[in-house]
C-alpha positions as CSV (number, residue, x, y, z in Angstrom):
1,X,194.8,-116.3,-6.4
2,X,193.7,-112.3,-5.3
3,X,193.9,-109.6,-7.4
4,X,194.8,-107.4,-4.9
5,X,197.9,-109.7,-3.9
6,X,199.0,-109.2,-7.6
7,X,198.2,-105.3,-7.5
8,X,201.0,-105.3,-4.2
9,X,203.2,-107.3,-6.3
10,X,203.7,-105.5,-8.7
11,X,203.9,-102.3,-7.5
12,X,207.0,-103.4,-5.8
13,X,208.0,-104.1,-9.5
14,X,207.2,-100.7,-10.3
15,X,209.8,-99.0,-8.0
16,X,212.5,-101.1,-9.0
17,X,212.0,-99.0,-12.9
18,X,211.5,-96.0,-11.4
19,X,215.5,-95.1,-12.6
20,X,215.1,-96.8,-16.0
21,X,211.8,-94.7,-17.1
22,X,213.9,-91.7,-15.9
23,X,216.6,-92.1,-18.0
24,X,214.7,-93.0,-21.4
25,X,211.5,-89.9,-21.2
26,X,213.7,-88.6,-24.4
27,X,212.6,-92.1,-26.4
28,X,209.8,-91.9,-28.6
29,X,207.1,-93.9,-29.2
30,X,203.9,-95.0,-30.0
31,X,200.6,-92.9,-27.7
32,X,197.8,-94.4,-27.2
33,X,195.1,-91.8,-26.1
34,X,192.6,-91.5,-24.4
35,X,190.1,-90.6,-27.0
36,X,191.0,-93.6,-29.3
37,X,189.8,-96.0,-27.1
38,X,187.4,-98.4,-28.7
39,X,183.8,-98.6,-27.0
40,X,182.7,-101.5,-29.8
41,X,180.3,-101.3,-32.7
42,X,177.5,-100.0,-31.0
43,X,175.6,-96.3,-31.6
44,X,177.5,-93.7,-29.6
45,X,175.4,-93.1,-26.2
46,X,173.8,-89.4,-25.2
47,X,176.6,-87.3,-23.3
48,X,173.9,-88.3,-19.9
49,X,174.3,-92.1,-20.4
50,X,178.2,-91.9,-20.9
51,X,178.7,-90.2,-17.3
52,X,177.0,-93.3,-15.2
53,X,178.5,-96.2,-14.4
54,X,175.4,-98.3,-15.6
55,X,176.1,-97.5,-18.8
56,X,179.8,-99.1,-18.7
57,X,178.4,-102.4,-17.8
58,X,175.5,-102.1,-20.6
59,X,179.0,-101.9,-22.7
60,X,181.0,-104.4,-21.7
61,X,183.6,-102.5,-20.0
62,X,182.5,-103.2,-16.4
63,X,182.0,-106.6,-15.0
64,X,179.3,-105.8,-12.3
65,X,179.9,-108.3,-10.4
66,X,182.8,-106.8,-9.3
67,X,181.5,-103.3,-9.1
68,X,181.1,-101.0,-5.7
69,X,178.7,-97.8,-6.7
70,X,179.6,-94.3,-4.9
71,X,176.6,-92.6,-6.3
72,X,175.1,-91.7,-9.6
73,X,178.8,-91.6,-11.2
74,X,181.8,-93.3,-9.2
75,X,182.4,-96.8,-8.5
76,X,185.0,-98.6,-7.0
77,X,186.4,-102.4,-8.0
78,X,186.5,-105.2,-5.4
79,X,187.6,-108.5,-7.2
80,X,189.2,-111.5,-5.4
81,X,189.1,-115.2,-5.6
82,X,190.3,-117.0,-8.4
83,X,191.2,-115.4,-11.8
84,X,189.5,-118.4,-13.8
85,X,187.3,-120.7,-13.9
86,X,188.6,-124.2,-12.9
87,X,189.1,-126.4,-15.7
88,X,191.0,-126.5,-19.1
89,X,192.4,-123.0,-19.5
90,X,193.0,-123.2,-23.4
91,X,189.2,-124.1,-23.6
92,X,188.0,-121.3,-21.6
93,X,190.5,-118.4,-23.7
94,X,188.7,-120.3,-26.7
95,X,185.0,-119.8,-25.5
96,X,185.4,-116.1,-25.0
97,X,187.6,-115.0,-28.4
98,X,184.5,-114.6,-30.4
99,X,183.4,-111.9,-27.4
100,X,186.6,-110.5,-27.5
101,X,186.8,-110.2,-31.4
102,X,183.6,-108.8,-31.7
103,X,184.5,-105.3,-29.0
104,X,183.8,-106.9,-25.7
105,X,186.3,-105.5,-23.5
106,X,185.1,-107.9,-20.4
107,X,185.6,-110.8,-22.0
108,X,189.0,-110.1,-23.4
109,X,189.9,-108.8,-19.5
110,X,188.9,-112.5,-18.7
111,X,191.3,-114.2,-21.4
112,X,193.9,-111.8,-19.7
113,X,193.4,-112.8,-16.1
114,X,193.4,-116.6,-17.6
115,X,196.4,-116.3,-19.4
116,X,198.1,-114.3,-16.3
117,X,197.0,-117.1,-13.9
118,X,198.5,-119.7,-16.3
119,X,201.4,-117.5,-16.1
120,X,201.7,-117.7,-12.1
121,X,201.0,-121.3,-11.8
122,X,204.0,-123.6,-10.4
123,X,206.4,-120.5,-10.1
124,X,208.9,-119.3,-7.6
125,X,207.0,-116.6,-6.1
126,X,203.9,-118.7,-6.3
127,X,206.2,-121.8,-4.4
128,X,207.7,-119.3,-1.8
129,X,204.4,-117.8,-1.0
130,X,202.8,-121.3,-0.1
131,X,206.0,-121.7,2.0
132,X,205.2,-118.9,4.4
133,X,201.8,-119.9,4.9
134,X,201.9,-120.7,8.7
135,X,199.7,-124.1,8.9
136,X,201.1,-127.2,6.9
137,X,198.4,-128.0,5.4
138,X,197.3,-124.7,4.4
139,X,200.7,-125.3,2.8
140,X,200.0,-128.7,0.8
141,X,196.8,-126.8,0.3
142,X,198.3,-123.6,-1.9
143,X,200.8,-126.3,-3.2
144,X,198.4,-128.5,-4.1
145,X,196.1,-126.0,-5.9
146,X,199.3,-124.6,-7.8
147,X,199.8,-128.2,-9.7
148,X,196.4,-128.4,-10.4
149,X,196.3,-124.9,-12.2
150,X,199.2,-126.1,-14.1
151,X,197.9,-128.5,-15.1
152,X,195.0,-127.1,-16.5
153,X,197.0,-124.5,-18.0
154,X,199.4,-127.4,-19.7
155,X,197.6,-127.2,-23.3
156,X,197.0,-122.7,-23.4
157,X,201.1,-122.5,-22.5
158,X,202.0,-124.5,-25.3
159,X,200.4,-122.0,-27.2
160,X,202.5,-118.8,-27.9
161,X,199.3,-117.3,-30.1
162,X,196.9,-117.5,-27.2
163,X,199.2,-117.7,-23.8
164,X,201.1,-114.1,-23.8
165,X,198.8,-112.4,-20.7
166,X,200.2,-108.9,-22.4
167,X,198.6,-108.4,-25.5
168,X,195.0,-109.4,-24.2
169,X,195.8,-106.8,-21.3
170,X,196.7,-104.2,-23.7
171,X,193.3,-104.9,-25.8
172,X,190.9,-105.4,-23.2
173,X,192.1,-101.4,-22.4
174,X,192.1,-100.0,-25.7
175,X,188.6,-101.3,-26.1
176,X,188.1,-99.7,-22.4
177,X,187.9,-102.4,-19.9
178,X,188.3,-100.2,-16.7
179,X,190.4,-102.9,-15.1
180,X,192.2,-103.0,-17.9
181,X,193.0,-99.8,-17.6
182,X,194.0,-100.0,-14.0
183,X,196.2,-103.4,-14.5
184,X,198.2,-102.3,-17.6
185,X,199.3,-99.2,-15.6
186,X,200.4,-101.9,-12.9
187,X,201.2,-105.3,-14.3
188,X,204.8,-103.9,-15.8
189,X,205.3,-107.3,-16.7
190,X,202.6,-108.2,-18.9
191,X,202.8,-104.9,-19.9
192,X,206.7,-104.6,-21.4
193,X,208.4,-107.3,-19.8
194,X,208.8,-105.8,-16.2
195,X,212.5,-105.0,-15.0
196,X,214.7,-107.1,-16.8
197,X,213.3,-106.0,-20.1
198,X,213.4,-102.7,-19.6
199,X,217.4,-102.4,-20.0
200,X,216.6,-103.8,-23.0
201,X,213.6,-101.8,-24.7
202,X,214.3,-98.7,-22.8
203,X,211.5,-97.1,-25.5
204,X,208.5,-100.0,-24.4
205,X,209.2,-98.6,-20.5
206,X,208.6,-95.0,-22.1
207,X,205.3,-96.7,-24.5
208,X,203.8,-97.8,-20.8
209,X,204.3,-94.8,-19.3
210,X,202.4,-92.7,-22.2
211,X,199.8,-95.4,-22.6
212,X,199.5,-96.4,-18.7
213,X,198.8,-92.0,-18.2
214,X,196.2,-92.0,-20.8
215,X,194.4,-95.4,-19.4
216,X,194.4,-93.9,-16.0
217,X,192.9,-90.7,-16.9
218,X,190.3,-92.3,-19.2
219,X,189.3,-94.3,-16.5
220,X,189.1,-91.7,-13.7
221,X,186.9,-89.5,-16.4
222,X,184.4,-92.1,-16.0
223,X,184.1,-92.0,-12.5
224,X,186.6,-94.9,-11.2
225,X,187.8,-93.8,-8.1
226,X,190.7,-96.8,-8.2
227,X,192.1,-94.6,-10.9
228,X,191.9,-91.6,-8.8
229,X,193.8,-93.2,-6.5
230,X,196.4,-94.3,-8.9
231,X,196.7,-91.0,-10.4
232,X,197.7,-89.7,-6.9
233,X,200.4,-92.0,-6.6
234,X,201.5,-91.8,-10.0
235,X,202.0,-87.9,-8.9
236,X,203.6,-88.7,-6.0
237,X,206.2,-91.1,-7.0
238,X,206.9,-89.8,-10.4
239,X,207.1,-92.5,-12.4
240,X,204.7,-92.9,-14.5
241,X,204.0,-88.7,-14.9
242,X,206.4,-85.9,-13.5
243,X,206.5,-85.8,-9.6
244,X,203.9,-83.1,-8.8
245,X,202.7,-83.2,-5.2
246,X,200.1,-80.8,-5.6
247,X,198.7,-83.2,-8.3
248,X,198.9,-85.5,-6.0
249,X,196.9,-84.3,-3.0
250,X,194.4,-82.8,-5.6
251,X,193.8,-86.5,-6.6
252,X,193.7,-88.3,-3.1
253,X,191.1,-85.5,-2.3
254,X,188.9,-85.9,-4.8
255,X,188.8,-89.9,-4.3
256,X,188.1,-89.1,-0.8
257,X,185.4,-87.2,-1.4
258,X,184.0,-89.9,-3.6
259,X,184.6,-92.5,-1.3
260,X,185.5,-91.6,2.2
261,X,187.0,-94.4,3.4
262,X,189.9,-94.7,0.5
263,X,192.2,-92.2,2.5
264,X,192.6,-91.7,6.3
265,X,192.4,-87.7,7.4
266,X,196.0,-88.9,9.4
267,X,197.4,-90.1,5.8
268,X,195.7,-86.8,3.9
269,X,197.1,-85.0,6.9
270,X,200.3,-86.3,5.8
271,X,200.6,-85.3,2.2
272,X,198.9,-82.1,3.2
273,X,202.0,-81.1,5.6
274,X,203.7,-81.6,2.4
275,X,202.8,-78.3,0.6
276,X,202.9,-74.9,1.3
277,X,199.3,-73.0,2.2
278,X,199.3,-71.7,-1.6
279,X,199.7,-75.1,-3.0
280,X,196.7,-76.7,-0.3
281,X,194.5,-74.6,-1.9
282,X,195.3,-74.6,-5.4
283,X,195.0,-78.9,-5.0
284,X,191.5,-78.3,-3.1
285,X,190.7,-76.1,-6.3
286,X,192.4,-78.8,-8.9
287,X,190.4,-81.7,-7.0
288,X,186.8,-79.8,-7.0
289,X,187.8,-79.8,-10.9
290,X,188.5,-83.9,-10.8
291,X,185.8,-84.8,-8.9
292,X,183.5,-82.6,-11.1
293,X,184.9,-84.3,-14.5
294,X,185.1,-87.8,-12.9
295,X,182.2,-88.1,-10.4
296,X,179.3,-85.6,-10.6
């Protein structure tokens, strides 16, 4: 399984709420904040060490294996491949709950992606996508794999303590797991059910869109660019925060300048033609301010 392929997923998923978060903004509910998010037990570190990305691996909320550095401050995240290791899933949650308990915000990211996988295993959109694979037996191949996951994943879904990929998506970010942060503002289904639930629970769509807000900014603040980008979709969209394209542009600059090749100049070109000549510079003022807060 690739990340990314779940990332495209379920932004997809995103689009089809888009009418349902507009219709219940008026709900209230529970904020999580940026500033409540849990670093663990350890001594607060020196306003220097906070601001580099070394210091988020030192504390458990960076895997850096996974990790692309854009200088002293940014980073980008580059996972793919499998979202466990092979083997009994329930096992592997159990090995990393004392980590988990005890502030580690990477290892409960792990149970998450475990649990998620477990979730994926043997189902229709799993099926259908091994069905469009061209060759046949890169068919039997993806089929194949998808009954040995479930397999492994037999004992952990039998378990309705450990198996829910939600709640360990929701921890791993309040205790400040950066891709944490990033997945709970796209995985709407882990997060609050996805679509179908949101008719429902009209007030867990508007819980997401407060908490998903504060998890993006708290992760662009420390210099992830992914969150950057999200940030300028979220503004351009207007789902998760009011439609504001000079928000947006301001964002998608400053993740440029961090990282040239996230944007095109003939995509920037395009939300540029967007806004008036006041507005294009009061997003290159805004995104001077991001990319000072997030990246320098």
């Amino acid at each position: 399984m690739n990340l990314k392929r779940l990332l495209v997923a379920a932004a997809v998923m995103i689009l089809v709420i888009a009418g349902i978060v507009a219709l219940t903004t008026n709900h209230s509910s529970r904020t999580v904040r940026a500033e409540e998010i849990q670093s663990g037990a350890s001594p607060a570190p020196s306003r220097h060490a906070q601001r580099s990305y070394p210091a988020l691996i030192s504390q458990r909320k960076l895997d850096p294996k996974f990790v692309e550095p854009l200088g002293s401050r940014a980073f980008a995240i580059s996972r793919s491949g499998a979202f466990r290791p092979s083997g009994d899933a329930k096992e592997f949650i159990l090995s990393r709950l004392e980590a988990s308990d005890s502030g580690d915000s990477t290892a409960t990211f792990e149970i998450y992606l475990a649990a998620l996988d477990c979730r994926n295993a043997g189902s229709p959109s799993e099926i259908q996508s091994a069905a469009l694979l061209a060759g046949v037996s890169d068919q039997q191949s993806a089929l194949d794999n998808s009954e040995r996951r479930l397999q492994e994943c037999s004992s952990l879904l039998k378990d309705s303590t450990l198996s829910p990929a939600g709640k360990w998506l929701l921890k791993a970010a309040q205790q400040g797991s950066i891709e944490a942060m990033l997945l709970y503002a796209i995985d709407t289904e882990s997060a609050f059910g996805g679509s179908s639930s949101a008719i429902q629970a009209p007030e867990a769509v508007v819980e997401w869109k407060r908490n998903a807000a504060s998890f993006l900014n708290a992760a662009a603040n420390q210099g992830s660019v992914d969150a950057l980008v999200a940030l300028g979709s979220a503004n351009t969209n207007g789902i998760i925060v009011e439609k504001n394209p000079t928000e947006a542009y301001a964002y998608y600059l400053a993740a440029k300048r961090a990282m040239p090749s996230a944007f095109s100049e003939k995509l920037l070109g395009m939300y540029k033609k967007e806004l008036s000549s006041a507005q294009q510079q009061a997003a290159i003022r805004r995104a001077d301010a991001i990319y000072g807060r997030c990246c320098q």
